[in-house]
TORKOL-4160 file (C-alpha; in steps of 0.2 Angstrom, whole numbers, padded with zeros to 4 digits, m for minus):
425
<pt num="1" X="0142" Y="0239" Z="m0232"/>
<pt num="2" X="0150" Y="0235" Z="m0249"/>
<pt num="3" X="0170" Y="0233" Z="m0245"/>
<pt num="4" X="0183" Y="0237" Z="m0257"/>
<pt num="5" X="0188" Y="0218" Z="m0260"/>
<pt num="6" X="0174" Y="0210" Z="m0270"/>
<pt num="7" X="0167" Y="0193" Z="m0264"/>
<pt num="8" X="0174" Y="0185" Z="m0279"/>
<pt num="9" X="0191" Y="0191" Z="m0275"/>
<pt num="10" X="0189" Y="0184" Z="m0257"/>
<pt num="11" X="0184" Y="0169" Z="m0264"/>
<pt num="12" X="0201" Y="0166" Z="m0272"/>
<pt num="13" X="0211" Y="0170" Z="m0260"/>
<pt num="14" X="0202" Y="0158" Z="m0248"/>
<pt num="15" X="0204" Y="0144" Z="m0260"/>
<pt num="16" X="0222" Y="0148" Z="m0260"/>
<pt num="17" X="0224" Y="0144" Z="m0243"/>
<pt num="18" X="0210" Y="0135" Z="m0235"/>
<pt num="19" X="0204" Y="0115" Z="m0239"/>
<pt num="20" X="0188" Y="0116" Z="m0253"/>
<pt num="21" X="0192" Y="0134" Z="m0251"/>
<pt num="22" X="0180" Y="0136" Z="m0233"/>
<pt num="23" X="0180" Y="0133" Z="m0215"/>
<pt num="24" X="0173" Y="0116" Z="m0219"/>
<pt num="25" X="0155" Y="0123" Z="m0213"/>
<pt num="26" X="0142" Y="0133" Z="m0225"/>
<pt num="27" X="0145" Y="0137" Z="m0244"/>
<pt num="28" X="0162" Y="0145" Z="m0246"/>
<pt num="29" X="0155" Y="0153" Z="m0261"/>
<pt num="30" X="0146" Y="0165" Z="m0247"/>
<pt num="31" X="0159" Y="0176" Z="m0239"/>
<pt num="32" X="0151" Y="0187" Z="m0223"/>
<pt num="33" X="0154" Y="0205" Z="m0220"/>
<pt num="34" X="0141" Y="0209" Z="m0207"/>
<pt num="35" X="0128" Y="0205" Z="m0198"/>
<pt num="36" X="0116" Y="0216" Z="m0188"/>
<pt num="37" X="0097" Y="0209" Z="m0181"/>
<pt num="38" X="0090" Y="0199" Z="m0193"/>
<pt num="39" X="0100" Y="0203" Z="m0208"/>
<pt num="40" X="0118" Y="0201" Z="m0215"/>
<pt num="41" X="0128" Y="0207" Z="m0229"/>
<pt num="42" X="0140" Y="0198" Z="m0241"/>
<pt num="43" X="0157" Y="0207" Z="m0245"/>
<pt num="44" X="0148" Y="0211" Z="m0262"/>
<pt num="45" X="0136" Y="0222" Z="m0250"/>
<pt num="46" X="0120" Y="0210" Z="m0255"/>
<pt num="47" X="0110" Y="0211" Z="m0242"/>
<pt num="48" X="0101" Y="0195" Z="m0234"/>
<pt num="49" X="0086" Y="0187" Z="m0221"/>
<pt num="50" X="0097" Y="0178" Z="m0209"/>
<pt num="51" X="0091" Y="0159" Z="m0204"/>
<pt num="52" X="0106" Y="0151" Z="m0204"/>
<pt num="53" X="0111" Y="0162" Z="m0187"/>
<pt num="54" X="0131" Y="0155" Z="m0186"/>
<pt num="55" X="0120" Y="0137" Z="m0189"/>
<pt num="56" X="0110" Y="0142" Z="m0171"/>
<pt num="57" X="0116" Y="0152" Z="m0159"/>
<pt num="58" X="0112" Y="0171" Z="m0161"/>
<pt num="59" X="0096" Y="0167" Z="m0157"/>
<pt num="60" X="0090" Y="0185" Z="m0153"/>
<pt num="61" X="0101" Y="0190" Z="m0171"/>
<pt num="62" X="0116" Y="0199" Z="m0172"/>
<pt num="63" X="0124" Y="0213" Z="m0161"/>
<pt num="64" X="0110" Y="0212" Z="m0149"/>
<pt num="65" X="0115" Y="0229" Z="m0139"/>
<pt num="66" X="0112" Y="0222" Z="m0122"/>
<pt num="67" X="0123" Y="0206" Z="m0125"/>
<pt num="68" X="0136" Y="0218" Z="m0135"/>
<pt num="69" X="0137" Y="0230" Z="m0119"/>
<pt num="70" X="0140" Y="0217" Z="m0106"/>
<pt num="71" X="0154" Y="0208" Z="m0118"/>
<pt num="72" X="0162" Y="0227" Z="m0119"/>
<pt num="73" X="0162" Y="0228" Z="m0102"/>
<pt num="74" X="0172" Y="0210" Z="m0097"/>
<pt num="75" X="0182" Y="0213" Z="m0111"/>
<pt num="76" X="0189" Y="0228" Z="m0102"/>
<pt num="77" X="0191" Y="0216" Z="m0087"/>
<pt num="78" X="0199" Y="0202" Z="m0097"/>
<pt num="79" X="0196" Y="0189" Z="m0109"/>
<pt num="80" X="0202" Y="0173" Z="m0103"/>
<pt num="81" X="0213" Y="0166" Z="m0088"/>
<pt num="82" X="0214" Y="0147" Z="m0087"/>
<pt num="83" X="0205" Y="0147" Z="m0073"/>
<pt num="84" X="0189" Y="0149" Z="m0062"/>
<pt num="85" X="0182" Y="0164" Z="m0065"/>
<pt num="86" X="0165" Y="0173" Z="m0057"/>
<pt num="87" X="0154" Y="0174" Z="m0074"/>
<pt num="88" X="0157" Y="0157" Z="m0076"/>
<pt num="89" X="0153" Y="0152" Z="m0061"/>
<pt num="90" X="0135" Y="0161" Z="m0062"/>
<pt num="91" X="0132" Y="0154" Z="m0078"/>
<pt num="92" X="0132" Y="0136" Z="m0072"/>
<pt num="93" X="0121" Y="0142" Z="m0055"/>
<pt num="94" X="0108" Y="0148" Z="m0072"/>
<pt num="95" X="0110" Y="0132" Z="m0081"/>
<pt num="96" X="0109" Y="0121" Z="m0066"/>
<pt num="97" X="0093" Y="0129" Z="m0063"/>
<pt num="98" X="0085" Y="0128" Z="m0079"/>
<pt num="99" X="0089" Y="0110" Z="m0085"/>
<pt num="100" X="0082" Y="0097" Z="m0078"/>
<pt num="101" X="0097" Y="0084" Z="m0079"/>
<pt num="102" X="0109" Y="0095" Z="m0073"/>
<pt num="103" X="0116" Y="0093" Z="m0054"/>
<pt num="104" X="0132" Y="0100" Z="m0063"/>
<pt num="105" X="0140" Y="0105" Z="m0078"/>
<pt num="106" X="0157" Y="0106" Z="m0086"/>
<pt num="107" X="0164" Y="0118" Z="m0097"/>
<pt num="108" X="0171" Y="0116" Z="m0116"/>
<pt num="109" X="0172" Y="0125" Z="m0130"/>
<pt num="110" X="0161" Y="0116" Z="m0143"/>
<pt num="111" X="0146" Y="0106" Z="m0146"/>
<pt num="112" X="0158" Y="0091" Z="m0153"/>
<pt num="113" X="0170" Y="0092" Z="m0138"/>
<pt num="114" X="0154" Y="0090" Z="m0127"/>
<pt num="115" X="0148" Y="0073" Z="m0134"/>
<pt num="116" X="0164" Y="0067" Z="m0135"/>
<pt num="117" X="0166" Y="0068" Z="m0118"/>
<pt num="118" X="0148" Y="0064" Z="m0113"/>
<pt num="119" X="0151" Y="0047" Z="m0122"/>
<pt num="120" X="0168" Y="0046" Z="m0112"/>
<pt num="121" X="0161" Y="0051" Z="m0094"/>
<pt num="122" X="0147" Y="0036" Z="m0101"/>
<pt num="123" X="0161" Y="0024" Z="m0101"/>
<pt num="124" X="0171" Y="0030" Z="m0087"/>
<pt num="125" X="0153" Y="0027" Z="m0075"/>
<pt num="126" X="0148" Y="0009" Z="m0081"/>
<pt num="127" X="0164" Y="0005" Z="m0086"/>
<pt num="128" X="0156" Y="m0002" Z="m0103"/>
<pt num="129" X="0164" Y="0004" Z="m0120"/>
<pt num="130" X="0150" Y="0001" Z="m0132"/>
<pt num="131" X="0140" Y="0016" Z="m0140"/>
<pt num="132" X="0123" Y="0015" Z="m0147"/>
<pt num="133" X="0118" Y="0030" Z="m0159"/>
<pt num="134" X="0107" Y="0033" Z="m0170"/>
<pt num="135" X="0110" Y="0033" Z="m0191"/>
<pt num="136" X="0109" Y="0051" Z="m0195"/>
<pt num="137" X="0112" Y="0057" Z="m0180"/>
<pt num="138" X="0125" Y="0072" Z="m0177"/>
<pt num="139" X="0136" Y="0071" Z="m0162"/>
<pt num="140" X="0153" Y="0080" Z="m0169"/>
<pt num="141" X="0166" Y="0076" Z="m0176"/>
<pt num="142" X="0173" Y="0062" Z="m0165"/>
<pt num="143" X="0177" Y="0046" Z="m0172"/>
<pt num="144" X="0161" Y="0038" Z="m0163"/>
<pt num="145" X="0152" Y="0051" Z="m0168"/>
<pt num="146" X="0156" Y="0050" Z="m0187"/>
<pt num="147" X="0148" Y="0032" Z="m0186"/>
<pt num="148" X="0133" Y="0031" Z="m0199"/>
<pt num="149" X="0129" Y="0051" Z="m0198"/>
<pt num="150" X="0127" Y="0051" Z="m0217"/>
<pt num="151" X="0129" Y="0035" Z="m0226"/>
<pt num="152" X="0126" Y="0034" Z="m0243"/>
<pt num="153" X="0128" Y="0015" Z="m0242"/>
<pt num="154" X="0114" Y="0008" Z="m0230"/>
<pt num="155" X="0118" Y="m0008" Z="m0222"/>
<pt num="156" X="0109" Y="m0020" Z="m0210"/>
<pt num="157" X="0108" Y="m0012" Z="m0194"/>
<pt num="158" X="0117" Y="m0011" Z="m0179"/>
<pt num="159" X="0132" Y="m0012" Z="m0192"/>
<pt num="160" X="0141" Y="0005" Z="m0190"/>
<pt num="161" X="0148" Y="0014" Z="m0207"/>
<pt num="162" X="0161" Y="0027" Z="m0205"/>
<pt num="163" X="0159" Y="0045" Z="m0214"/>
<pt num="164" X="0175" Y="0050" Z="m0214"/>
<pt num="165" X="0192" Y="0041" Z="m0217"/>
<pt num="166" X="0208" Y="0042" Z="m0204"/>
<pt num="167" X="0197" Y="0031" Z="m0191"/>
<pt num="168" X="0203" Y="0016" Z="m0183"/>
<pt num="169" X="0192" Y="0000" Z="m0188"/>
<pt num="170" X="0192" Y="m0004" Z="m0168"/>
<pt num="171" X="0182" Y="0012" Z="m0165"/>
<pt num="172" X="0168" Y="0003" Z="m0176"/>
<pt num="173" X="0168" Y="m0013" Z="m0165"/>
<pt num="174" X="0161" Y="m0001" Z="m0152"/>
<pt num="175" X="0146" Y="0008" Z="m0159"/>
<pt num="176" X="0129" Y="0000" Z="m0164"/>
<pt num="177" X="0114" Y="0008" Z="m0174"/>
<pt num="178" X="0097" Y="0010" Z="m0174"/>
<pt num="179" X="0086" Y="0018" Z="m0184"/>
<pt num="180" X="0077" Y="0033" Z="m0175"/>
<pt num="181" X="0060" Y="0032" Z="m0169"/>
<pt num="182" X="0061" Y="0012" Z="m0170"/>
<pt num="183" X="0059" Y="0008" Z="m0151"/>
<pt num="184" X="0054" Y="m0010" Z="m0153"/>
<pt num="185" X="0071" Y="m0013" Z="m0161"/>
<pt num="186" X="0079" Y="m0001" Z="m0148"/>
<pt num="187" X="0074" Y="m0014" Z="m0135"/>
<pt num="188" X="0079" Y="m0030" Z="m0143"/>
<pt num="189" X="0097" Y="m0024" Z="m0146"/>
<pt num="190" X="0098" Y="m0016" Z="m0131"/>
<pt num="191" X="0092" Y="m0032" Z="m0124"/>
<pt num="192" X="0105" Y="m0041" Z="m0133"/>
<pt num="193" X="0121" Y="m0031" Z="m0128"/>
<pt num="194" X="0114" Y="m0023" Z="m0112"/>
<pt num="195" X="0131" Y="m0026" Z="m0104"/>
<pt num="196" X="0142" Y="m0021" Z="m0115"/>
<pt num="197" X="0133" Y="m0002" Z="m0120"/>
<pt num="198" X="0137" Y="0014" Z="m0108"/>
<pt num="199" X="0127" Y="0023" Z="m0115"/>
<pt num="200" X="0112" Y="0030" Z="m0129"/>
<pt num="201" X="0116" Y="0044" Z="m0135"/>
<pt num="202" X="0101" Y="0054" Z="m0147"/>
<pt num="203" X="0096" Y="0071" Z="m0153"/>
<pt num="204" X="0080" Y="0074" Z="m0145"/>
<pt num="205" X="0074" Y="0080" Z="m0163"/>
<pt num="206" X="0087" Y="0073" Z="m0174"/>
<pt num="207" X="0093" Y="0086" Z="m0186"/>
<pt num="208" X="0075" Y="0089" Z="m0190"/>
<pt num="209" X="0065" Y="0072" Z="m0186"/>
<pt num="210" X="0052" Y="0074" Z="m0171"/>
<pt num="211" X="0054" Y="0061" Z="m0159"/>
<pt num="212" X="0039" Y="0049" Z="m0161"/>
<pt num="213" X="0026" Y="0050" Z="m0146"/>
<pt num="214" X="0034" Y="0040" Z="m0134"/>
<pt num="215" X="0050" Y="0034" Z="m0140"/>
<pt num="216" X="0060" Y="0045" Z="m0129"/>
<pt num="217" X="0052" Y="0039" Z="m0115"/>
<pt num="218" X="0055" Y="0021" Z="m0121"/>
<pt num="219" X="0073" Y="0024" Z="m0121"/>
<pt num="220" X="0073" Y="0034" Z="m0103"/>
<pt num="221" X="0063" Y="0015" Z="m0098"/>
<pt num="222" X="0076" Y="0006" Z="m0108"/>
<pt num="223" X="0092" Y="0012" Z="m0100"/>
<pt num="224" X="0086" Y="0015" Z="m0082"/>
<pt num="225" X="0082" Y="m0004" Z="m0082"/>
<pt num="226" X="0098" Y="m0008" Z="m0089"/>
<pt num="227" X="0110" Y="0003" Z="m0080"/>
<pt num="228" X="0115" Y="0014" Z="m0097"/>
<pt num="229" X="0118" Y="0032" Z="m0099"/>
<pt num="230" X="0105" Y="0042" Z="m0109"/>
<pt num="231" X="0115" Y="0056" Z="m0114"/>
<pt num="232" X="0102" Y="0070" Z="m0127"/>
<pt num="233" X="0113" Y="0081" Z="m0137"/>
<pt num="234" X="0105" Y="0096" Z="m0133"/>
<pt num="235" X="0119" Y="0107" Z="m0141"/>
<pt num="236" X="0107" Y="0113" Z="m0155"/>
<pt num="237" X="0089" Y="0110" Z="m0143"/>
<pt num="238" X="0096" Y="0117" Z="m0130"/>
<pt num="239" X="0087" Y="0133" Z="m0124"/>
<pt num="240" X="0079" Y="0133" Z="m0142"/>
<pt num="241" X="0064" Y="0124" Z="m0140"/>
<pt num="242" X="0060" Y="0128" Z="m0121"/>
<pt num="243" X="0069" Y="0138" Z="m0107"/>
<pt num="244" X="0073" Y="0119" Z="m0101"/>
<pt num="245" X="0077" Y="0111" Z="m0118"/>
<pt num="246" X="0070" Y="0100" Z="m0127"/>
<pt num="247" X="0070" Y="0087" Z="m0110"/>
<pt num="248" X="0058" Y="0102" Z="m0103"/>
<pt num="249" X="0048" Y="0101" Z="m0121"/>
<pt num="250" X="0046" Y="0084" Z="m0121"/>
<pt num="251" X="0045" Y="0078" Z="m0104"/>
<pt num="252" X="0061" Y="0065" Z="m0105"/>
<pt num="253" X="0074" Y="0069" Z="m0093"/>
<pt num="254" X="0090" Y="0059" Z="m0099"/>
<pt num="255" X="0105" Y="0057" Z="m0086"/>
<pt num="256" X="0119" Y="0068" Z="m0097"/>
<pt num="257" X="0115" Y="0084" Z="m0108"/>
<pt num="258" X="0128" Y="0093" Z="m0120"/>
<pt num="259" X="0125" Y="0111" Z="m0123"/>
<pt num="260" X="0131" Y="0121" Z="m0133"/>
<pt num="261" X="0126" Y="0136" Z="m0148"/>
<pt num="262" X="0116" Y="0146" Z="m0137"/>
<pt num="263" X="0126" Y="0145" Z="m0118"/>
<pt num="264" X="0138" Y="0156" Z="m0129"/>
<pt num="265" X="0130" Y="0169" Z="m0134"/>
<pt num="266" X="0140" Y="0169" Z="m0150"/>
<pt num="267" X="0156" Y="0166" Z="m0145"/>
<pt num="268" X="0163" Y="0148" Z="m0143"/>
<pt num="269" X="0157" Y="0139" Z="m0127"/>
<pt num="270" X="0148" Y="0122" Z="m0122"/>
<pt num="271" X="0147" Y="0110" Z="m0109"/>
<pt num="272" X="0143" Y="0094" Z="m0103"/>
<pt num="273" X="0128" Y="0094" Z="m0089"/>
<pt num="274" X="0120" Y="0079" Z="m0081"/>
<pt num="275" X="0118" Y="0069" Z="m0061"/>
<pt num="276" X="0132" Y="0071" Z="m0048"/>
<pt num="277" X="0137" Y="0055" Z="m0048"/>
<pt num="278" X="0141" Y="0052" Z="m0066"/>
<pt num="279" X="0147" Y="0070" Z="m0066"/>
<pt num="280" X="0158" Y="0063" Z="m0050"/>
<pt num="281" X="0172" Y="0056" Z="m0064"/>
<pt num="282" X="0178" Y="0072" Z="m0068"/>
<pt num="283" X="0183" Y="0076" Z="m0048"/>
<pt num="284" X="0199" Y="0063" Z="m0047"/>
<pt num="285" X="0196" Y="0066" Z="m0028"/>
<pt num="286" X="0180" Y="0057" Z="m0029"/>
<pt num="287" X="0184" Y="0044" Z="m0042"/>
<pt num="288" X="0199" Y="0040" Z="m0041"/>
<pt num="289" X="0214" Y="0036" Z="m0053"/>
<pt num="290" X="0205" Y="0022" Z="m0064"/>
<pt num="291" X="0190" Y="0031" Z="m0062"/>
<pt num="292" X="0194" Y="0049" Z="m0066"/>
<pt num="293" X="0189" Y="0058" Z="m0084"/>
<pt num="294" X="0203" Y="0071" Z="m0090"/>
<pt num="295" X="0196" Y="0084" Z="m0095"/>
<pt num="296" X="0205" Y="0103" Z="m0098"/>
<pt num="297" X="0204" Y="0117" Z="m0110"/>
<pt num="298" X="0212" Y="0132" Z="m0116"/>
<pt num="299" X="0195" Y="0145" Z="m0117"/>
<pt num="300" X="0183" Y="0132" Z="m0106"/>
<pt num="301" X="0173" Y="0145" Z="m0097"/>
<pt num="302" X="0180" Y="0160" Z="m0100"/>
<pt num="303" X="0171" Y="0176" Z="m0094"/>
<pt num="304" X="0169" Y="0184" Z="m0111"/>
<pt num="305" X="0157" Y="0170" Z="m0119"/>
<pt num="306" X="0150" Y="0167" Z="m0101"/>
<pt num="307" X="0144" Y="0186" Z="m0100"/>
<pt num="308" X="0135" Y="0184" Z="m0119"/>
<pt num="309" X="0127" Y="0168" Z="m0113"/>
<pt num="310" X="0120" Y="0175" Z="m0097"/>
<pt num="311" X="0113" Y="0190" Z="m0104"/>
<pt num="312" X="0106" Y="0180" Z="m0119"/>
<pt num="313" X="0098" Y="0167" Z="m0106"/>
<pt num="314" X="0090" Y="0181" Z="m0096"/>
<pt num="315" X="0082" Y="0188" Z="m0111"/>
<pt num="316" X="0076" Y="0174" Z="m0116"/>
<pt num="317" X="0070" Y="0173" Z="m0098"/>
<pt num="318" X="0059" Y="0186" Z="m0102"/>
<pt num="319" X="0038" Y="0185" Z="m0106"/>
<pt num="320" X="0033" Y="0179" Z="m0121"/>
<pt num="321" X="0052" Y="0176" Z="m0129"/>
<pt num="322" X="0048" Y="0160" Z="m0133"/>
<pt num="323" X="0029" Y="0162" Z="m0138"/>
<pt num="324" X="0037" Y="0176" Z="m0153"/>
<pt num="325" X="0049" Y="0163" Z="m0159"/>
<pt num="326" X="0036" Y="0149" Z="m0160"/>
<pt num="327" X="0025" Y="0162" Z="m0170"/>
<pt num="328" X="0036" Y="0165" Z="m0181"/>
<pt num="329" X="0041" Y="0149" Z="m0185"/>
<pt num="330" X="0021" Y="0142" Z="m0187"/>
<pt num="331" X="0018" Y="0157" Z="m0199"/>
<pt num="332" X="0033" Y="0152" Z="m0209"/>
<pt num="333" X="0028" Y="0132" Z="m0209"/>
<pt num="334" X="0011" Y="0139" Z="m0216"/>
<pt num="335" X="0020" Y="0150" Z="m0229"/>
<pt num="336" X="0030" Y="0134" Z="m0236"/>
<pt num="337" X="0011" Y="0123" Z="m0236"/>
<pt num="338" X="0003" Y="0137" Z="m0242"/>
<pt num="339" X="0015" Y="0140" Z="m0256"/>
<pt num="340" X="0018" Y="0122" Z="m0261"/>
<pt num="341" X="0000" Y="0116" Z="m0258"/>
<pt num="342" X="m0004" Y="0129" Z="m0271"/>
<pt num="343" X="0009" Y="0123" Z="m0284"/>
<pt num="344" X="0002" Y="0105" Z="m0281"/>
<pt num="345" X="0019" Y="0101" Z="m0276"/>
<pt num="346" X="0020" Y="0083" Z="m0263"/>
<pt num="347" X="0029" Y="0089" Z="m0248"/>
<pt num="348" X="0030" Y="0086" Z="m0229"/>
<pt num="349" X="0035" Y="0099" Z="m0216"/>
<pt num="350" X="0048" Y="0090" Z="m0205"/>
<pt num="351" X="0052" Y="0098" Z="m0185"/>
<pt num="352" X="0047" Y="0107" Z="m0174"/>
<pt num="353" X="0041" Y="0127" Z="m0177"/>
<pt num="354" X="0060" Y="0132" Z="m0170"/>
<pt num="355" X="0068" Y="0122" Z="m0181"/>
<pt num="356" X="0063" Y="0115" Z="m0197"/>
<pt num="357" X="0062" Y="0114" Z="m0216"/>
<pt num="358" X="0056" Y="0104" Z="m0231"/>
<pt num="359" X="0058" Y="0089" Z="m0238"/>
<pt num="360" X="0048" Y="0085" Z="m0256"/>
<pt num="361" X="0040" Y="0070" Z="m0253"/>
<pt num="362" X="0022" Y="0063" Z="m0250"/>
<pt num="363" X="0026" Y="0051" Z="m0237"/>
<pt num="364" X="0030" Y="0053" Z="m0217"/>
<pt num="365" X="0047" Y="0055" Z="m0212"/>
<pt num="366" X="0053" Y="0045" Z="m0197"/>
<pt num="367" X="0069" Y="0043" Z="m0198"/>
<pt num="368" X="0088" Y="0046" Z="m0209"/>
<pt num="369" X="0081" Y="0032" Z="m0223"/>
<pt num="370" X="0065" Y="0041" Z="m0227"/>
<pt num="371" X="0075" Y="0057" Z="m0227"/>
<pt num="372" X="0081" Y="0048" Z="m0245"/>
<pt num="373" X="0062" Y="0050" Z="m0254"/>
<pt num="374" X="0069" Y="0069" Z="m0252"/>
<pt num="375" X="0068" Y="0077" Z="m0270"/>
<pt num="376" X="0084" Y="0084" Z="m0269"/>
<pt num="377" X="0084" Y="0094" Z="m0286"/>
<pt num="378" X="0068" Y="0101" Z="m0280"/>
<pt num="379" X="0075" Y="0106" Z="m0263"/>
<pt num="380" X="0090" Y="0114" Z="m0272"/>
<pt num="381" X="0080" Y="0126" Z="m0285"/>
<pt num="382" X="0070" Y="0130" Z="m0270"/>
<pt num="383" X="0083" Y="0136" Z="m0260"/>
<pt num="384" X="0092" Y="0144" Z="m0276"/>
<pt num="385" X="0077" Y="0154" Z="m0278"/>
<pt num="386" X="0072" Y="0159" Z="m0256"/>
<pt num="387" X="0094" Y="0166" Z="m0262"/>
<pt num="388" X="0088" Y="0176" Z="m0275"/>
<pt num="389" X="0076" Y="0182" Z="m0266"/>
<pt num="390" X="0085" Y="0189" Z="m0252"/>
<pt num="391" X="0084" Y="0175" Z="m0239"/>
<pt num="392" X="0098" Y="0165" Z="m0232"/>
<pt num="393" X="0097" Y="0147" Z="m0226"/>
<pt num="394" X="0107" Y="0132" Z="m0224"/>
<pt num="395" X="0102" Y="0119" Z="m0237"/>
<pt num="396" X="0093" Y="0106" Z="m0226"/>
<pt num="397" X="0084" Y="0119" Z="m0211"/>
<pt num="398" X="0077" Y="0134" Z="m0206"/>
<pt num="399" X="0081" Y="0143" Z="m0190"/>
<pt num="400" X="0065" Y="0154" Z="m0183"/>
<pt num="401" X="0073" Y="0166" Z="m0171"/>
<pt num="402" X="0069" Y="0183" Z="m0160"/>
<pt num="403" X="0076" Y="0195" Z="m0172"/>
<pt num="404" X="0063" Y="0192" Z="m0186"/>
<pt num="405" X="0052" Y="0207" Z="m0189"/>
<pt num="406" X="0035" Y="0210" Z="m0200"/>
<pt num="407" X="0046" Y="0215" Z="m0215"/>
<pt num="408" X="0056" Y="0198" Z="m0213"/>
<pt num="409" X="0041" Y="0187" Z="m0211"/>
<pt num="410" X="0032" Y="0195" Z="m0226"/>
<pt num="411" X="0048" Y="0196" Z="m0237"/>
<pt num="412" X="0051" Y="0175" Z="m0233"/>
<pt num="413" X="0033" Y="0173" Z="m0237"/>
<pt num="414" X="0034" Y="0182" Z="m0256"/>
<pt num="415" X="0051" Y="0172" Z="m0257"/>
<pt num="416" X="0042" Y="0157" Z="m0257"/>
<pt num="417" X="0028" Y="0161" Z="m0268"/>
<pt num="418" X="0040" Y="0166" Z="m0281"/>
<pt num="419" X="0052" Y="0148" Z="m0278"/>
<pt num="420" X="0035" Y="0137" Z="m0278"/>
<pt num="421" X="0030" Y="0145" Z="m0293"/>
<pt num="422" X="0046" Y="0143" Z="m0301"/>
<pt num="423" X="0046" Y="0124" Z="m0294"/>
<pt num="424" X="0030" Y="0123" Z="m0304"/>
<pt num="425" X="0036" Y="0128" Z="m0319"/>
């Protein structure tokens, strides 16, 4: 698969034109030529393990043939019209089915556009206009969402610090933090400002932090007794952990979900899902001028990424997809302790076996502060050395998938020997 253009030379042309030289998402210093299964291939033909997996949605790898042919045959029938279409419309019969929330759903594009108007329809149904988050949480790229995502400067909460500059200060007056996993002081702020919060909006597992035994639960008790939307960001849980989500996973069903990554199939498409009534705001017909939440878009629903995110649903529908995912990601969780119990190197496993990576430190990790205890120099040669070796991961998590094979799995396992040993010295 080597090309005629070198990566390097790809690399200088993209810094010529784009911002930092990248789309702003994984290192721009990695420029993709292909992808096929499990595997991809960099413009300089260098062949690589995929679990980055476009950051979660090719789930059953790349080019699956059965998801290929049904795109190939829409595409022949059209790629998008601005308006209802028949794909779509089954896909949201197949996701109203499977998520529990769901009496409805709406379509976007992307995760981001999904929470933002989650937290919209939130306002638009209680009428309310504050937003309580959770520091470290990842909701997009909205202006409440970049609220205390990633500080480096950790204040008292429910202060709110923004990540990114060109935000109004007024959109800081509306959010409140909490720390994850802390549902006694959950309580007490929601008790303090219950009539001033539409809504709680949480990863389920946030980036790769478990929710604690019974904290969802806690906030589902919290907001039902205070009349608040609980929206769970499901864009990256969504159909990952369970058929159902992570609401079917961990037995909390919130009022809103956003969806996103694996509804597409590959191809850009998310949605908003959640009970009729809040849902209701979207139909003017229903709620009326004040209470009516605008919402349009270009690509929303279009057949071509409703066709990839019907066929990839139904295979995952199939027996014992979900059982070969979890299996592949508890063999790698056992290759990381094995490997780094063996260099006598302090570490904890952080997430779920879908979803996970390490972080090098010897204490529990409950939340974005303790993520801090991270050795990051450590975490860096690490994954410099699972590159060299043929494996390719975003920095901070590992996606386990369908696609994976024996070869892959063992391949992973002698790449972490070799980076543990290395970290050893």
């Amino acid at each position: 698969m080597k090309t005629s253009i070198s990566q390097g030379d790809w690399k200088a042309r993209a810094a010529a034109v784009l911002p930092a030289a990248g789309f702003g998402n994984f290192d721009p210093g990695v420029v993709i030529r292909g992808g096929k299964g499990s595997r991809v291939w960099d413009e300089d033909g260098n062949e690589f393990i995929d679990y980055l997996i476009g950051s979660g949605p090719m789930i059953l790898g790349h080019g699956h043939p059965e998801v290929l042919e049904a795109v190939q045959e829409q595409l022949a029938d059209g790629m998008t019209f601005f308006a209802n279409n028949a794909r779509g419309i089954e896909l949201a019969e197949v996701l109203v089915e499977a998520v529990p929330c769901a009496d409805q759903v709406r379509y976007v594009s992307t995760g981001g556009e999904a929470d933002m108007y989650a937290m919209r329809l939130a306002r638009a149904f209680t009428g309310r206009d504050k937003i309580l988050k959770f520091e470290g949480g990842y909701h997009g790229m909205s202006g409440e969402a970049l609220m205390s995502l990633s500080p480096s400067k950790l204040i008292n909460f429910p202060q709110a610090v923004p990540d990114s500059a060109g935000i109004p200060e007024s959109v800081r007056d509306n959010m409140l933090i909490a720390p994850f996993n802390d549902a006694e002081f959950v309580s007490s702020l929601i008790e303090e400002h219950a009539d001033e919060i539409a809504c709680v909006i949480v990863e389920p597992l946030q980036r790769l932090i478990p929710p604690a035994p019974g904290f969802l639960q806690a906030l589902r008790d919290l907001t039902s007794k205070h009349g608040i939307v609980l929206v769970f960001d499901e864009v990256v849980t969504g159909f990952r952990f369970a058929y159902g989500g992570a609401q079917e996973y961990y037995g909390v069903t919130p009022d809103l979900c956003t969806l996103g990554k694996i509804i597409g199939g590959g191809f850009p498409l998310a949605a908003i899902a959640g009970k009729k009534e809040i849902m209701d705001h979207f139909d003017k017909s229903i709620a009326g001028a004040d209470g009516f939440t605008f919402q349009i878009g270009t690509l929303s629903g279009n057949p071509v990424a409703s066709v990839a995110g019907l066929k990839t649903l139904e295979i995952l529908r199939r027996p014992g997809a979900y059982e070969t995912i979890r299996k592949n990601g508890e063999r790698l969780m056992a290759a990381y302790r094995t490997h780094l119990d063996g260099a006598g190197l302090a570490h904890q496993i952080v997430g779920e076996p879908f979803l996970f990576d390490v972080v090098f430190t010897d204490q529990p990790v409950k939340n974005y502060r303790d993520m801090f205890r991270n050795d990051a120099d450590k975490a860096k040669i690490l994954n410099r050395s699972l590159r060299a070796g043929g494996i390719l991961k975003p920095d901070s998590k590992l996606y386990a998938h369908l696609a994976l094979t024996e070869a892959d799995l063992a391949q992973t396992e002698a790449a972490l020997e070799a980076g543990a040993r290395e970290l050893a010295g």
